[in-house]
Every structure is written in structure tokens, then in C-alpha cells.
C-alpha positions in Angstrom: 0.0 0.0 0.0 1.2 3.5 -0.8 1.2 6.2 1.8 -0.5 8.8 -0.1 -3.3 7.0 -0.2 -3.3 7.2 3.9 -2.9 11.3 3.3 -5.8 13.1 2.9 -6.5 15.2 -0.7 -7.4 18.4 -1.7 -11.2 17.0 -2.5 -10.9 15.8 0.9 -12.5 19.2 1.7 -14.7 20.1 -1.0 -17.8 21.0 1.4 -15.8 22.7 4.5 -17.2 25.6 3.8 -20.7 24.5 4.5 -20.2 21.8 7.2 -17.2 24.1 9.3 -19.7 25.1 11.8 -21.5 21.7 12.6 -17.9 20.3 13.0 -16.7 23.0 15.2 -20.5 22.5 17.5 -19.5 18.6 17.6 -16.0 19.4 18.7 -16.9 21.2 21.5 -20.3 18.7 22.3 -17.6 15.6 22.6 -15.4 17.7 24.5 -18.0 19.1 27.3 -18.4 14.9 27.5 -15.5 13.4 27.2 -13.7 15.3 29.8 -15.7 15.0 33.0 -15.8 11.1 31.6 -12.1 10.9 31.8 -11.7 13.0 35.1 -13.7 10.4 36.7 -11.7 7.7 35.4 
């Protein structure tokens, strides 16, 4: 297997420009969970 088919490609992120937002609100959604779940671990 070739490496540059592991690396991501410019069409790779064709629609960022319309989905930036919903990714940015799902960062911060697993975030506000994931670290009181790994404080308590």
C-alpha cells in the first residue's frame, strides 16, 4: 500500500465551507463529555 493513499486530498474538503460550523459545535459537544468522563476515570 502506498502512503499517499493514507494522506488526505485536496477534494478531501470540498464541502468545508458549508459543514465548518456543525464540525466546530460537535468538537466542542464531545469535549463538554469526554472530559468529565475521563476526570472520573
Amino acid at each position: 500500500m502506498r502512503l499517499t493513499r493514507l494522506l488526505p486530498h485536496r477534494s478531501d474538503y470540498a464541502g468545508l465551507r458549508e459543514s465548518w460550523r456543525g464540525d466546530v459545535l460537535a468538537g466542542i459537544t464531545v469535549s463538554v463529555v469526554a472530559l468529565p468522563l475521563a476526570l472520573a476515570f
